[in-house]
N, C-alpha and C positions, 0 to 999 in steps of 0.2 A: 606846581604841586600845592595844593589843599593838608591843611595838619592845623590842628586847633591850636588857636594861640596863645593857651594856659592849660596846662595840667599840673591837679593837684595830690600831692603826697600826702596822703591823710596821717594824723598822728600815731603815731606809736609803729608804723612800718618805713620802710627805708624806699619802697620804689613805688611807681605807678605806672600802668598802663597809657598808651595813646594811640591814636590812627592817623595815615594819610594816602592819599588818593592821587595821584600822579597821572595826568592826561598827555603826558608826551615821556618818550622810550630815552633813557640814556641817564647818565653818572648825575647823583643831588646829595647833595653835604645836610643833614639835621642835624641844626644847634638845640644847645638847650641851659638856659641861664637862671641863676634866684640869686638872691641878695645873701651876700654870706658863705655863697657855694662857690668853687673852679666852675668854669663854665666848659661845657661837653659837645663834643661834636662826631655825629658816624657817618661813615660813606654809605650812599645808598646804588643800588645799581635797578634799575628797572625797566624789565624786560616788558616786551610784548606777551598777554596772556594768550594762547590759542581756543582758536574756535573753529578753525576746521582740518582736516586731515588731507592729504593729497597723495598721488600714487604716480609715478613717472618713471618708465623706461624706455631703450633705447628704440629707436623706429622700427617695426619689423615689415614685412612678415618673417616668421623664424624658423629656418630647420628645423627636423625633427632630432630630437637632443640637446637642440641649443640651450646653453645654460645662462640665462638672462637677468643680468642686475636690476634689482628692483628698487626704487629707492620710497621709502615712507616715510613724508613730511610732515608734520605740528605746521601750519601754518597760521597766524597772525590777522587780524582784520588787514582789509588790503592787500593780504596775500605774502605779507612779509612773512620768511621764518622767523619761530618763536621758538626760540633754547627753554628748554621746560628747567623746572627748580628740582623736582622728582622725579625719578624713572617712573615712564608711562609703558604699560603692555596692551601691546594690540595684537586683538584676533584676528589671525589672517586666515580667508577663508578661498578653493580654490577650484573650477568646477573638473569634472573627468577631462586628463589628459593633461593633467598640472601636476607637478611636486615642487614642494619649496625645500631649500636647505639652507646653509647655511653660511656653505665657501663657494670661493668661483667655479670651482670645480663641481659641483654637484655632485660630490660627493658623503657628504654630512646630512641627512636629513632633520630636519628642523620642524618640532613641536605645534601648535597648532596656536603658539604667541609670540611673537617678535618683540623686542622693549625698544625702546628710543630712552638712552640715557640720561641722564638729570646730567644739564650742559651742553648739550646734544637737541637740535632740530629733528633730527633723522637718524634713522636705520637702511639700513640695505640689506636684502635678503635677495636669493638667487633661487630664480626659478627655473625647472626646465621643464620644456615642450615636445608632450610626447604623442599630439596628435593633430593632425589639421582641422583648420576651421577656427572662427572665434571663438576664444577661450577665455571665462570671463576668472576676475580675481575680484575679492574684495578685502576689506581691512576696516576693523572696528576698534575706534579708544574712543574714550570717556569724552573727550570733545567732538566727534564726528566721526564720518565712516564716508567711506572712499573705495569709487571701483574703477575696473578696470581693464580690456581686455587686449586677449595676444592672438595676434593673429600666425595659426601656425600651418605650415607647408605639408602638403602627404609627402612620408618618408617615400612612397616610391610612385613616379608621376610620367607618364604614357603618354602613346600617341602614335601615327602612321603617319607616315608620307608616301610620297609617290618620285622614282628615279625614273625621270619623264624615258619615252621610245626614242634612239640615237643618244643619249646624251649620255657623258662618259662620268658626270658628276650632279651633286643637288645639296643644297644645305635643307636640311628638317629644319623647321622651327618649331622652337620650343618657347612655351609661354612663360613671360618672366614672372618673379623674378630671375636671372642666369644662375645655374646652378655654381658653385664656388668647386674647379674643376678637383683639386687633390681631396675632397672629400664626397667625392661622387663616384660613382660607378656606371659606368653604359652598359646596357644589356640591347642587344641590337637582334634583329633576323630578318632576310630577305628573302625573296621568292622571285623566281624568274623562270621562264618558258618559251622555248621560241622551238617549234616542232620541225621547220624547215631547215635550222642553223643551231644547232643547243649545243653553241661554239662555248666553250667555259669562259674564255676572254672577254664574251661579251655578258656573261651572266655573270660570275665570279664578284662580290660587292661586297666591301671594306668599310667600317664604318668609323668615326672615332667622334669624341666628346671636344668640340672647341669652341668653347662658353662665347658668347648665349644660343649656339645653334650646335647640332650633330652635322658633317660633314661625312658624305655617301661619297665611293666614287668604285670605276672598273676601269678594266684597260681600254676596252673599246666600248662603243656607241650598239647596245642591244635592243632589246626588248624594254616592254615599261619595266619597269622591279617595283614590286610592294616590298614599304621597311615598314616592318613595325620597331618599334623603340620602347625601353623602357629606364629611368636613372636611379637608384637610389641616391638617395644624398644623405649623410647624417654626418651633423658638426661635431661630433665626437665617434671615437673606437672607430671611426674608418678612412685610411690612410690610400690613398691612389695615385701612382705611377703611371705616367703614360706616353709613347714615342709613337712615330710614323716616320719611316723612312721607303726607299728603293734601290737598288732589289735589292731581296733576299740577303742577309749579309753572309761570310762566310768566315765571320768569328762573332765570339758570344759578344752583345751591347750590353756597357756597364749602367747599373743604373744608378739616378743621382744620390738616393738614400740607401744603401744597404737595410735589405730588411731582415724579419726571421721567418726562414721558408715555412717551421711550422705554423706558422698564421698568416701568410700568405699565399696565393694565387695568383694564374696570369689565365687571361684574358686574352683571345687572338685572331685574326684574322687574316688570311693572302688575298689576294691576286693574281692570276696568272699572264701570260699573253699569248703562249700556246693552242690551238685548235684542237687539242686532244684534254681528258680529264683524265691526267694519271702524274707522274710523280715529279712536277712542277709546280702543281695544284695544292698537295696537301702535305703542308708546312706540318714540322712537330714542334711545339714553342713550349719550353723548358727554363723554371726555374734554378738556378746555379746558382751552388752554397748550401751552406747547414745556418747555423744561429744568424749570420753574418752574411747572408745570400747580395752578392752583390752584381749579376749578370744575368743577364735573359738568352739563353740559346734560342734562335729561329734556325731550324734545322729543314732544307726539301733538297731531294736525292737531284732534282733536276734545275733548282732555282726556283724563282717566282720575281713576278712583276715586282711588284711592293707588298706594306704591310704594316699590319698596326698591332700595339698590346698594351696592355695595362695589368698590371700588378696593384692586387688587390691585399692592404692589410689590417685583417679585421681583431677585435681585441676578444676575445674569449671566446674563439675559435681555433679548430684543429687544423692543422692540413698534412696529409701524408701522402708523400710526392713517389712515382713509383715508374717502372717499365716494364711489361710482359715481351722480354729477346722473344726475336721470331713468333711474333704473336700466330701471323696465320698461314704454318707451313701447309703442302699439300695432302688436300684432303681433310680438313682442318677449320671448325667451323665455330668451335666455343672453346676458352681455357676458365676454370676457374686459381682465382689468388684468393691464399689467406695471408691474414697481414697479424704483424706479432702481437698489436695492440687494438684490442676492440672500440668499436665505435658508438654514442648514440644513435637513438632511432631518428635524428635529427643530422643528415649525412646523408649528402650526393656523392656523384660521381664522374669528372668530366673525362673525355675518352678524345685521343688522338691517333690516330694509324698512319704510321709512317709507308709509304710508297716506293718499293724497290725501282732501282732505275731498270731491270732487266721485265719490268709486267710492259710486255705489249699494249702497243696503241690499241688494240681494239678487244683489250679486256671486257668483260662486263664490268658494268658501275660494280655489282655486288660485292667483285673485291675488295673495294677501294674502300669502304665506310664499315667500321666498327661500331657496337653503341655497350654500355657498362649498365651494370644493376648493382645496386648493396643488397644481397641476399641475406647477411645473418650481419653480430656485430663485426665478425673479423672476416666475413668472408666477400668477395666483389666477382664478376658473372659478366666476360665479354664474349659475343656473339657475332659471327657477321655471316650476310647470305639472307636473311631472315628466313621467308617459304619459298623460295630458288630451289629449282628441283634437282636432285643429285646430281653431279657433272657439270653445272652448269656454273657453280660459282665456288669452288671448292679445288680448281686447279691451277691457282698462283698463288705463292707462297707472298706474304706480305713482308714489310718490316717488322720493326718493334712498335709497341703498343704501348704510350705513354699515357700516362691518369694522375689524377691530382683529386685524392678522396677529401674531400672537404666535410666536419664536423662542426655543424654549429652549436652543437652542446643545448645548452639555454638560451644564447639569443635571437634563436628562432626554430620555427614549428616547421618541418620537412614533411612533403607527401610526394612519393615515390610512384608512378603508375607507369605502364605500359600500354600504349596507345598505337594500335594496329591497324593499317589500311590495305584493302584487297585491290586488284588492280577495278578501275572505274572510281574509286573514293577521292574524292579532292577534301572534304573535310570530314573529320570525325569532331565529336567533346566528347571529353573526361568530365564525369561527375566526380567532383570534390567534397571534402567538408568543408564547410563554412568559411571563410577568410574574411578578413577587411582588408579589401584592394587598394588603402591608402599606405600600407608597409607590406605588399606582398609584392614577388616578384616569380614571372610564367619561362619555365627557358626549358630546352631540350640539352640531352647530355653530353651530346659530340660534337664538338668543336675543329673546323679546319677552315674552311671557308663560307661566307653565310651567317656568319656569327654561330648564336648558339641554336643552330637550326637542323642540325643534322641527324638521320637515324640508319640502320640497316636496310638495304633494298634489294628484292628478290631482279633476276631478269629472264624476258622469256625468251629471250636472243643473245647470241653468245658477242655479237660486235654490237655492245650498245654503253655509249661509256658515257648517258645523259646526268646530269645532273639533278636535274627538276625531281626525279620521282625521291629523290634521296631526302628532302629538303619539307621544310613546314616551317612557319610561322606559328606564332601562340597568341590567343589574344583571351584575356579573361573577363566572359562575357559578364558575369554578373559573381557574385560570392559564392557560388555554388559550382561554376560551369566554367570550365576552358575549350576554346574551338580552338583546334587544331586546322592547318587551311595548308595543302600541296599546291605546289602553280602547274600540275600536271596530274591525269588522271592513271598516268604508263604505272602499269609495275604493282606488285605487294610491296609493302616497306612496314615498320616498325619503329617506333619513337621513343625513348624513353624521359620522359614528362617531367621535371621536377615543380615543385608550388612552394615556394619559400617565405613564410609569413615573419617577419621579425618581430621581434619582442621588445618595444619600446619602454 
């Protein structure tokens, strides 16, 4: 330490001024003596001054949502932290697809200045990530400025495989990093066709989420299958259940978290082992419970091979869970439901049809498949038969008719369409408005087997109980465009389209 070796008290006042200079960090005693005086002595503490700023968080890349600690350093020549004497405010600045707040939760939005304490090195501020891609940050005080970026995930991230011809199973890979499976969701679809054998055992495909790969399988060894796949993932407001068992069970499976049916959904797919496509094939899988849902019904009049679900629970969303008894007695081709509480325009509609054990092996398909529409806010519009000519598909009564209207309210943009194929059409597109295909997801609205691939299908022959014609894949070619794709040209059918853009 440097400090002059005399300072003088000029007459007629009681104190003076002096300075010193200190070249190394840490605790120095200043004396100070005169003749005739007590001699004085203060404790000094001296700190490192900062000179530059730093910015460090945890490794990513980062969900979409993730709420990410941020920490903002005073740093020291050398890189040591430097505890400041005064609170320092630094401008944090953050580009599109960033919000800063304030708690872990990401809850609290936070001003456009962060302070670092007098005593205090650092701050922590919590950012989240609401879009893919690098995303830069930066931070500006008075000693330097500091950047820095996050690298974040699309909320929802695609892809195709292929379930090789013979083979009863295939893992999809998915490119990492692996999604973190209770806060993901699988959105799966398959397509299969075999004109000589359109045995459902061998076409029938099950898909499920088992981090870092999707895991495809059937009962038997068919034709190829295109899957298309899709996941969302988000570190927050989405909670996912999910089982695989065989067969069929024949009491409800409890699940590990009790949820609340209104903000939750199930997800489902069978398999059969059967040679015929009728009521082994199409499972109805039911949420059980009110606030408190604590069981999953997998319900088929005839069994089924196995089976997969997932219970989906999203935070400010609706879900009203429902049954149309004897949806499709004879002669009987549309019901409409009004429901007590109306919906946004922001509301699908998933559609299941239960399969009497008395429908003949050699029904048409067109009994077997139902597909739902949201026509108004309280009202819902199931159909089956599509353009099947009178007589033809309108003489077996079905089961009941399970749905699960799901309301995303605000956290995300719903487009509802109707996409129809005449027989010879293997694919159609739906023009859409605009989306960003980094949180949107492409799914059709009937669920039994196939994932969410299913629609209503006409037939021109009354023993045809093919599968193929009923069935589509989605894929979204670009922002604008969905291709819908059949693995068979047989039949008219009708799809009912959903495009789910989230709202990050």
């Amino acid at each position: 330490m440097v400090v002059s070796p005399t300072t003088t008290i000029p007459v007629g006042t009681s104190s003076a001024s002096t300075w010193f200079r200190s070249s190394s960090v840490g605790d120095a005693i200043l004396s100070a003596n005169s003749a005739g005086l007590v001699a004085a002595t203060q404790m000094l503490t001296v700190r490192p001054a900062p000179v530059s700023l730093a910015i460090t968080q945890p490794g990513g890349p980062y969900a979409a949502k993730s709420c990410v600690p941020v920490t903002l350093s005073a740093l020291a020549q050398g890189g040591a932290p430097a505890a400041l004497l005064t609170p320092e405010p630094v401008l944090v600045g953050v580009s599109p697809g960033l919000s800063v707040f304030t708690n872990p939760s990401c809850s609290t939005p936070m001003g456009p200045t962060a302070t670092i304490p007098a005593g205090s090195s650092s701050v922590i501020i919590y950012v989240q990530v609401r879009a893919a891609g690098p995303l830069s940050l930066t931070a500006v005080a008075s000693f330097g400025t500091a950047m820095a970026t996050l690298n974040g995930l699309a909320a929802v991230r695609r892809g195709t495989c292929t379930l090789p011809s013979t083979a009863v199973s295939v893992n999809c890979f998915v490119p990492p990093p692996a999604p973190l499976p209770s806060r993901s969701l699988l959105v799966f679809q398959a397509r299969a066709h075999d004109p000589m054998n359109d045995d459902p055992s061998r076409l029938e495909t099950r898909c499920r989420l088992a981090s870092p790969d999707i895991v495809c399988s059937r009962f038997r060894g068919g034709p190829a299958a295109t899957i298309t796949w899709q996941i969302l993932e988000l570190a927050s407001d989405l909670f996912v259940q999910r089982a695989t068992g065989a067969p069929c069970p024949g009491s409800q499976l409890p699940l590990t978290t009790p949820v609340d049916s209104s903000r939750s959904f199930v997800l489902a797919s069978v398999s059969a082992g059967g040679a015929n496509l009728n009521n082994d094939d199409l499972a109805v899988t039911r949420l059980v419970g009110g606030a408190d849902a604590g069981w999953v019904s997998i319900e088929a009049a005839g069994g089924c091979e196995a089976w997969e679900y997932q219970v989906a629970t999203f935070a400010g969303v609706t879900v009203t869970h429902g049954t149309v008894p004897g949806f499709g007695f004879t002669n009987m081709r549309s019901r409409n439901v009004i429901l007590p509480t109306p919906a946004s325009t922001n509301t699908v509609v998933l559609t299941q049809l239960e399969v009497l054990s008395s429908l003949p092996t050699n029904a048409p398909t067109c009994n077997l498949f139902a597909r739902g529409l949201v026509t108004s806010p309280s009202g819902l519009t199931f159909t089956r038969a599509a353009t099947a000519p009178a007589g033809d598909c309108d003489v077996h009564p079905s089961g009941d008719l399970s749905f699960q209207r799901i309301d995303f309210n605000a956290t995300a943009r719903v487009q509802q369409l109707t996409v129809s194929f005449v027989m010879g059409d293997v694919s159609r597109t739906a023009a859409i408005t605009t989306v960003d295909p980094d949180r949107t997801l492409t799914f059709l609205g009937t669920q039994a087997v196939q994932g969410l691939a299913l629609g209503e299908v006409g037939d021109s022959t009354l023993n045809n109980d093919e599968l193929g014609p009923a069935t589509a894949t989605t894929e979204l070619t670009n922002s604008t465009t969905v291709t819908l794709t059949r693995p068979t040209t047989e039949e008219d059918a009708s799809f009912t389209l959903y495009v789910v853009e989230f709202a990050l």
